[in-house]
C-alpha positions in Angstrom: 100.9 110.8 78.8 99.1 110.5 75.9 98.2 113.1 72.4 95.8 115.8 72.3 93.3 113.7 70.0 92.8 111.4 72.3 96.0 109.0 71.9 95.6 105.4 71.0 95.4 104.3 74.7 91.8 105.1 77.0 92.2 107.0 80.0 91.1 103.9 81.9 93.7 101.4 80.7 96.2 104.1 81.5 95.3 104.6 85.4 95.0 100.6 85.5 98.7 100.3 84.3 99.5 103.2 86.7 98.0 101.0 89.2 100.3 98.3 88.0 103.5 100.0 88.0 102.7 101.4 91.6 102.5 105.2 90.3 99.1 105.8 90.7 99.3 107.6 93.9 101.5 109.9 91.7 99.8 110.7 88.8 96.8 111.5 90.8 98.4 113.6 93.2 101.0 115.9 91.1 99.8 114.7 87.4 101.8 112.3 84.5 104.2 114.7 84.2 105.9 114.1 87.4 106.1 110.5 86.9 109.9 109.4 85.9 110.7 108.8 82.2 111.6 105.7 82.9 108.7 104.8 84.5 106.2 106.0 81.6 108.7 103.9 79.3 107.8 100.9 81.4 104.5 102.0 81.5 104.4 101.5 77.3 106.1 98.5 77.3 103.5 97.0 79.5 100.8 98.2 77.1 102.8 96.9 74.3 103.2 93.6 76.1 99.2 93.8 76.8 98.1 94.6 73.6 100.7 92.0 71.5 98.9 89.3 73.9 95.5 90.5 72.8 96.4 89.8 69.3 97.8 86.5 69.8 94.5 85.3 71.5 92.2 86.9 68.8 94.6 84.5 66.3 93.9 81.6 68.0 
């Protein structure tokens, strides 16, 4: 999960959604690639969600 230059998300912010979705024990065990598709889409959402909050306090 994420693009060879880096990506637009940090590592850390992706473990702590992992975390959040409960499929941390999974992506450090077998890697992001065995986590479900839909699970990674969830897993954007959220970030989406996180992020689209962030702005709406910054505007405030």
């Amino acid at each position: 999960m994420g693009r060879k230059n880096g990506g637009l998300m940090s590592e850390a912010l992706k473990y702590e959604l992992a975390r959040e979705m409960g499929v941390l024990d999974t992506v450090q065990r077998d890697g992001w690639g065995n986590v479900p598709s839909r699970q990674c889409g969830s897993l954007v959402s959220l970030a989406i969600n996180r992020a689209e909050r962030g702005l709406q306090t910054e505007n405030r």
